[in-house]
Structures are given as structure tokens and as C-alpha cells.
N, C-alpha and C positions, 0 to 999 in steps of 0.2 A: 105725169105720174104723181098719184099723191104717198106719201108719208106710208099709210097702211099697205097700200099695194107694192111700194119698196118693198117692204119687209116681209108681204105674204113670197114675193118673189126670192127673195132670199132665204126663205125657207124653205118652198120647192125648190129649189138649188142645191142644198145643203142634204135637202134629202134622196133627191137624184146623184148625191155621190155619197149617199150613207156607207156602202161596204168600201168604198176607197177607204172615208174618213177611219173605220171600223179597224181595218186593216194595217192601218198605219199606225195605230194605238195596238194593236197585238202584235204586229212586229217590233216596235219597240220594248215590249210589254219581254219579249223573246232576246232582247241581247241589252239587259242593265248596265248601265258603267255609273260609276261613282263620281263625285263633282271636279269638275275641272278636269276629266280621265273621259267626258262622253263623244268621245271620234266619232264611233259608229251612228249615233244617234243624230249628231250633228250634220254627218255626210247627207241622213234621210232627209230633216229638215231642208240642207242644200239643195236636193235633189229634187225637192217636192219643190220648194220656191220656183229653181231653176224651168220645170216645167209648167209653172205658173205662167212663164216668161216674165217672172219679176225680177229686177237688179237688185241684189243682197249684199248684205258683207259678212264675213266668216272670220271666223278666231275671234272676235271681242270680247275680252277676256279670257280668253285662251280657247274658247269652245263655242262662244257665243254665235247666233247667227240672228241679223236683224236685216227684215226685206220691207219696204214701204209701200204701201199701195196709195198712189193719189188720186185724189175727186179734182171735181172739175176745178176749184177753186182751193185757197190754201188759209181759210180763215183759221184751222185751230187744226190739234194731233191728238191723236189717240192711240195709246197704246193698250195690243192685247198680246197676252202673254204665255207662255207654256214654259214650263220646267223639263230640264234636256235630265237630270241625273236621278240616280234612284238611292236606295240604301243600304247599306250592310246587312243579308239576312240571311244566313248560309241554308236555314232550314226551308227555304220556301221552295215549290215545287217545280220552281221555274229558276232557280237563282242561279247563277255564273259560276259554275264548278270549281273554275279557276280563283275568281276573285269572292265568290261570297255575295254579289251585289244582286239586289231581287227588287223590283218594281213594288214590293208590297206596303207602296205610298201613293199610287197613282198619277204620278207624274209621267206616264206613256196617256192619260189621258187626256192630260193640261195642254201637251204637245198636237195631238189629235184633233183636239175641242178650236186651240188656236189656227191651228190650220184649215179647219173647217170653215173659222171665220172668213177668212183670205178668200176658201173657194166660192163662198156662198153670195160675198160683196163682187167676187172678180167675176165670177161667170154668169150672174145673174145681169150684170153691168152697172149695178148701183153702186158701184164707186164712181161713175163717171154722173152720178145724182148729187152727189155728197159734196160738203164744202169744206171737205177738210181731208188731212192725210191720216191713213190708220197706219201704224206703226206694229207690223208681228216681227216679234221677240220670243227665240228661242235662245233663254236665258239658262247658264250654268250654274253650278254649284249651291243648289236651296237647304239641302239637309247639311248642315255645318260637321262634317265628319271629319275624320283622318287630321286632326289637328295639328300633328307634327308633320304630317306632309306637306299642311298648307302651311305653314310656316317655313319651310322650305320652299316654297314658290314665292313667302314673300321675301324673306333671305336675297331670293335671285333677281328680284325685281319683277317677276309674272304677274301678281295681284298686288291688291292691297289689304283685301279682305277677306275672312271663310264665304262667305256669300258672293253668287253673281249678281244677284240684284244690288249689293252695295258697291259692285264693281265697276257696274252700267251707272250709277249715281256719280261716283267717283271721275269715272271718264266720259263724263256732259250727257250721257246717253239722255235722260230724262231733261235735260235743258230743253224747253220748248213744247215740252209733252203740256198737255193740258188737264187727260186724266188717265188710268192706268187700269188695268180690271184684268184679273181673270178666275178661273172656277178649281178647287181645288176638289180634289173629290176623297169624299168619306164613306163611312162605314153607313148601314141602314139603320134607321131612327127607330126605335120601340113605336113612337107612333104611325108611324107608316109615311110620315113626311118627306117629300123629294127632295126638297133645296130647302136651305138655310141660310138666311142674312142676318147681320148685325153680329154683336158679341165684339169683344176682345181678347186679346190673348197674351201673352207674357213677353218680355225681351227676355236678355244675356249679355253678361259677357262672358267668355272661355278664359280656361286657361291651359297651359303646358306645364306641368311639372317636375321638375328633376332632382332626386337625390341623389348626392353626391358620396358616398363612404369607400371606405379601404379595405381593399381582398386582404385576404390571408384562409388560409388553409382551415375549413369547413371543421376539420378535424381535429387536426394535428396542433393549429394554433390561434384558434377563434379570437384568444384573446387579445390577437393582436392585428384583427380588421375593426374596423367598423362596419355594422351594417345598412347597407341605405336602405332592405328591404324593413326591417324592422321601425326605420325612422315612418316612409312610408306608409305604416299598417299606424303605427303613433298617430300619423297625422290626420289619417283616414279616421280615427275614431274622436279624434277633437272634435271635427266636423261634425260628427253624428252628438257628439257631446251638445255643441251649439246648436242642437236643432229646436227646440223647446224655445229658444230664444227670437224664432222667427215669429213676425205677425200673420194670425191669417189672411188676411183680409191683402197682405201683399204677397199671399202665392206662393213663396219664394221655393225654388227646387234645384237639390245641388244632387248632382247625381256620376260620381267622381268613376272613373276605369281605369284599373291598372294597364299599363302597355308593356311594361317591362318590371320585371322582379329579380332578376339575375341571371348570370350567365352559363353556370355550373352547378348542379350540387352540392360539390364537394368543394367550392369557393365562394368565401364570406360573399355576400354581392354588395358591389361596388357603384351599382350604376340601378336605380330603381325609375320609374316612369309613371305618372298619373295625366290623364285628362281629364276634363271636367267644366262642366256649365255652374253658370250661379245666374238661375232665373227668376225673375220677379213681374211683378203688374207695374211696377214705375223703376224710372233708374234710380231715386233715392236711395230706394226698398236696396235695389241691383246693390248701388255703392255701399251701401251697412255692411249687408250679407258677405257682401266682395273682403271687403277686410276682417271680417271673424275666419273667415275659412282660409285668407292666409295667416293669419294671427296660428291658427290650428295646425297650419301645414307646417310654420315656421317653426313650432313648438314641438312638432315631431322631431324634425331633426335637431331641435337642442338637448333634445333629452338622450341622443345617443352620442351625439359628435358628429355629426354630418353636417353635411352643406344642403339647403335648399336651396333652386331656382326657380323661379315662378315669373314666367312668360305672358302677359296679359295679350290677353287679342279680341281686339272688336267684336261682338255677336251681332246682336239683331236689337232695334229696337222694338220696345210694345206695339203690337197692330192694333190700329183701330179703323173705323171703315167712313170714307166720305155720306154726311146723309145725301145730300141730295141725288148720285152718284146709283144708291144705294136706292132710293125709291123708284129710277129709272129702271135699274134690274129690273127689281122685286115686280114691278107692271109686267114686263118681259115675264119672266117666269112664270106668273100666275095664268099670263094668257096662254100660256105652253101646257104646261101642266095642272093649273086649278088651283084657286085663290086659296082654298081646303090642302093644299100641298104642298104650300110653301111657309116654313117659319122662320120668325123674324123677332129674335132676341135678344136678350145684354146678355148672356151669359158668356165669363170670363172663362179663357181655357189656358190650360197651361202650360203649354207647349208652342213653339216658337216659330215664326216665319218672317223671310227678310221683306216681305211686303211690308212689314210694319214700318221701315227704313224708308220706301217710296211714301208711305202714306204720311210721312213726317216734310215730306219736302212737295208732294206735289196730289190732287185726290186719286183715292186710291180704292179701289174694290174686290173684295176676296169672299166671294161666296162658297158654301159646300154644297156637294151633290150627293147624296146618299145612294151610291149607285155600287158598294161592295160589301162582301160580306166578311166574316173576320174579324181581325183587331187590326187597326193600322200598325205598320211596322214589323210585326209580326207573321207566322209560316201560313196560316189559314188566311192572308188576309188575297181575296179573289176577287175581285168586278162580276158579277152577277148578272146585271142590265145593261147591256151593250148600248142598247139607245139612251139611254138615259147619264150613263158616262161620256161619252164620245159625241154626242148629235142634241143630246137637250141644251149640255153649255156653248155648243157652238152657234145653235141657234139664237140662245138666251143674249150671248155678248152681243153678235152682229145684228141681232133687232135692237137692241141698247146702242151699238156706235152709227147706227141711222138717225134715232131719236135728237144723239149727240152732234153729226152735224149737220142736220139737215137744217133750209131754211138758212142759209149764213152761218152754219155751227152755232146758232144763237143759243143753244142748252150749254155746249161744250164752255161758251164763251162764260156763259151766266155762272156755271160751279164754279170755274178758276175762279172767277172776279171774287166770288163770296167766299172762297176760300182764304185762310188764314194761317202758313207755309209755318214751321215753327223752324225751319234753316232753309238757307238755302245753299248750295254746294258747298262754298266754303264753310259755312258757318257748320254744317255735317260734317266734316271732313276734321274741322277743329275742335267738334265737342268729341269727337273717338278718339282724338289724340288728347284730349283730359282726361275722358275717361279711363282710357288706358297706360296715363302717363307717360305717356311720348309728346306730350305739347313742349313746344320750343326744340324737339330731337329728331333727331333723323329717323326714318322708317329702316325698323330690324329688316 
């Protein structure tokens, strides 16, 4: 079998189970859970593996599910990926009545797309071609929500991070991996373009924030509370004070939510609540920004008597995309859908993904698929082109992880080598504890 007819075979494979794959991205697309909250989601993963007849493992990081498929031989690993959670969107037309949480990010497709990959290498039997092991990872918690929840799982010792991908870093998952890739899917492009490579995009770090002030009677004796919703709204508009102060050219985007403002009307509030990112193009930009908007916050509550507390918590690093990794796709994709349909950019986006976190420790690939209509995150935001969500990216990876090991993994082998890891676990693990000033301290 040569190289080409691998991959024509693993195509007709993949499309001989198009309405499986189809199906298994609109059921999930049908019951959203939030990060670290995805059971349901997880069990499907399980369950598809399980009738893979693949051996998996479950809960890795509390939800994760990772199954390996190996080639004949075990020269290099590859990982392909899907995102198990979805987002907070009460208004979308599908969203979880109870909880709010709506797919209108496309991560039932990520799920779908990787699993496709599985089916298309297993059943076609080109894993048993392959000289290397592919690694699917159904990873949890990618959109960094519920801040105080997850700080509460890390309280209890559950994670260490908002993200599953920095979870899987954290506990060796990526030890040994070679290279990492999956397809994220977006909104449709003004030019009619299918898939998009290259580009960058922003890290973070989060925060928690707590004001502290004294009840008293709303009414009868204001003057003798302090209020923390007051310090709160203070410190909210420092923030927006130092905003003229940021550079363009680093991004930066602080975009603060109240969670808690008080407890009664008619009692001073005692106990106010903010969450909030501080995002940039480099962590320099990140650390400036980081200390003006507590500078602001702190300043709120001096100016009434309050107490601030302000919770740092690890975000995401800057994504940036392996080239070589990245001209492998881009081949893939063009032969799928036309050299005229695929673009391949720098442009910087602003908004944040824990790929960036893998792509700092091992190479890493995060292409978009212009397969929904809408705004991401958002109630209109719908999948439109079923094949093109679900069946273009599963094709697109699993012809790219033939490329990568076929022949000895010698492509697989060749990116690592010429790659240039800027941590490696520890060394990750120790720059979020400076960053977030817990180096030399115990994890909250």
C-alpha cells in the first residue's frame, strides 16, 4: 500500500460512516455541559471508543477520556483532539434549560471530527500501516468559565488549572506525544473560504474577585455599613480608566462580570463578586495590564473601606501554530476542498485557547473550519454544513497523521527534532506558579 492509497482508503472510510460521525456531533450538539460538568458527553466518547473495541481511560481530569490506537510499530505519537464542553448561552435555541450551557462554540464538532479520525484509521486498517501510535483525546474544560467553581475543584485538589488541556500537560498526558492538532470550527468567512491556517491569538490570566464590606440597614443605617457593592463598581471603572493606557499592538482585553452584588435590598451588601480575564499577545503585555487592573481594583475598595481579595489563576498561554505541522495540514485541506479554499494567515485574534499551553511545550495545530453561521458564542450561532464541520476535519487530520507516521514516523520524527519546546513540564508548571505568584507556595 502506498502513502496515497492509505489515505484515499481512509477517506472512503470516514465517509462510509459520515451519518454515524454526523450524528454523534448532533447528539452532543443536544445535551451541552459545561467544563469539568461533561458526564453525558464523556459517557458518548466512552461508548464510541468502547465499540471501537479500543482500551481507554476515563475521568483524566475529572471528565477526560483518552483511547490509543496503535500502528504496527511505535516510532513517534500523535495526538488528535476534541473538546468534551460547551459555553454559557441561555438564549441559544438548543441550550440546557436547566443550566444555560449551549454548544454555540462548536466543540460537539471537535468531538465528532476526532472520532472520525479513530474510525477512518481503524476500519480502513491503516493503523496497522502506520509507525506510530495516534493518541484521541477527549479533553475537558477549553472555554475557562465558572471561575469560582473551578477554584473550588482546585481548593479540593480535582485540577490544577481552568483548562483541560493544561490539565493533561500538568499530569504527563503530552509526555511523549510528538505532535498535537485538531480543528476548531468557526463562523463563515466573507470570502467564502473553508478552512484557515496560521494566525495567532491571545493568552490570560484570570482572576477572582472579592469584596469585603459591612451590612447595615439599607435604610435605617447606611451609615454604618460599608459597601462592597459600591467599592466594586469603584474598581470596575479604574479599570476602564486604564484602558487608553494599553498598547495596541499587545491586544490586551479585560472584560470583568459581576457574580455577586448583594444579598438583600434592604442590606448595605457586605459580600460583592467580580470575575475577569486580563488578555494579551505576550505575557509581558499579560503582566503590565495584570497589575494596573489590581492597582484599580485595590483602589476601589480604598476609597470606601473595604477589603479586596484578588485570586490569581492560571489562563492560557498565546497560541501560535507549528509551521511545519501546519504545511502538512494545509496539503491535506487543499486536496479536500481546493487550494482556492483554504487561507493561510498571521492574523492575531483575540480571544483565547489552551492549545496555545500545548503548543508552548510540544508542536501543536489548530486550524478553523468555516462551517457555522452566526457569531460564535452567541444565540444565532448554528453549523450550517454538516460535511464540512464533522467529515472535512476528520478527514483533513487523519490524512495529515498518515503523512506523520508513515515510512518510520520519519515526518513525525523530523517536526519534534526541529522543534524548539520553550518548557518542558516542569518548567510550565513553574512559570504559572510566577506568574500567578504561588512560586515557592502551596497550590490554593
Amino acid at each position: 500500500m502506498t502513502k496515497d492509497e492509505a489515505k484515499r482508503r481512509v477517506c472512503e472510510t470516514i465517509d462510509a460512516r459520515r451519518q454515524e460521525i454526523i450524528d454523534i456531533g448532533e447528539a452532543i450538539m443536544a445535551q451541552p455541559e459545561l467544563g469539568y460538568k461533561e458526564f453525558k458527553t464523556a459517557a458518548l466518547v466512552q461508548k464510541v471508543f468502547g465499540g471501537m473495541g479500543l482500551s481507554y481511560r476515563k475521568d483524566v481530569a475529572i471528565t477526560g477520556v483518552i483511547a490509543s490506537l496503535p500502528g504496527r510499530a511505535a516510532e513517534a505519537r500523535v495526538a488528535v483532539i476534541g473538546e468534551l464542553d460547551s459555553v454559557l448561552c441561555p438564549g441559544h435555541p438548543q441550550a440546557d434549560p436547566i443550566t444555560g450551557a449551549a454548544h454555540s462554540c462548536g466543540h460537539n464538532a471537535q468531538i465528532a471530527s476526532m472520532l472520525g479520525v479513530g474510525m477512518g484509521l481503524l476500519y480502513s486498517g491503516v493503523n496497522k500501516e502506520l509507525d506510530g501510535e495516534v493518541r484521541l483525546i477527549g479533553v475537558p474544560a477549553e472555554e475557562p468559565v465558572e471561575i469560582e467553581y473551578r477554584l473550588k475543584l482546585m481548593r479540593e485538589g480535582k485540577t490544577r488549572f481552568l483548562g483541560g488541556k493544561q490539565e493533561l500537560i500538568a499530569l504527563g498526558e503530552f509526555d511523549g506525544v510528538d505532535a498535537a492538532m485538531m480543528c476548531h470550527l468557526g463562523t463563515q468567512r466573507e470570502d467564502g473560504k473553508k478552512v484557515s491556517v496560521g494566525g495567532t491569538s491571545n493568552g490570560f490570566v484570570a482572576k477572582f474577585i472579592r469584596y469585603v464590606g459591612k451590612e447595615a440597614h439599607a435604610g435605617g443605617a447606611p451609615h454604618a455599613g460599608i459597601n462592597a457593592l459600591n467599592a466594586a463598581m469603584l474598581g470596575l471603572m479604574g479599570i476602564h480608566a486604564n484602558r487608553e493606557t494599553f498598547k495596541d499592538e499587545d491586544h490586551i482585553r479585560v472584560h470583568p462580570i459581576m457574580t455577586r452584588g448583594g444579598d438583600l435590598v434592604n442590606i448595605i451588601p457586605a459580600d460583592a463578586r467580580i470575575e475577569t480575564y486580563v488578555r494579551g499577545s505576550n505575557m509581558p503585555a499579560i503582566a503590565d495590564a495584570s497589575k494596573k487592573v489590581n492597582r484599580a481594583l485595590e483602589a476601589g475598595a480604598y476609597a470606601v473601606g473595604a477589603k479586596c481579595e484578588i485570586t490569581e489563576v492560571p489562563g492560557f498561554l498565546p497560541l501560535f501554530h507549528n509551521g511545519d505541522l501546519q504545511a502538512v495540514f494545509k496539503a491535506n485541506a487543499e486536496a479536500l476542498v481546493g487550494a482556492d479554499m483554504v487561507h493561510e494567515g498571521t492574523r492575531h485574534g483575540s480571544g483565547s485557547s489552551d492549545m496555545g499551553d500545548v503548543a508552548h511545550v510540544i508542536p501543536a495545530l489548530h486550524p478553523h473550519i468555516s462551517a457555522a453561521a452566526g457569531r460564535g458564542h452567541s444565540e444565532d450561532y448554528k453549523i450550517v454544513d454538516p460535511e464540512l464541520a464533522y467529515i472535512t476535519p476528520a478527514k483533513a487530520m487523519a490524512m495529515t497523521v498518515v503523512d506523520l507516521l508513515w515510512d518510520g514516523a520519519a515526518l513525525a520524527k523530523s517536526i519534534r527534532a526541529a522543534y524548539q519546546p520553550k518548557y518542558d513540564r516542569a518548567g510550565y508548571l513553574a512559570m504559572w506558579d510566577e506568574v500567578t505568584g504561588k512560586a515557592g507556595k502551596n497550590q490554593a
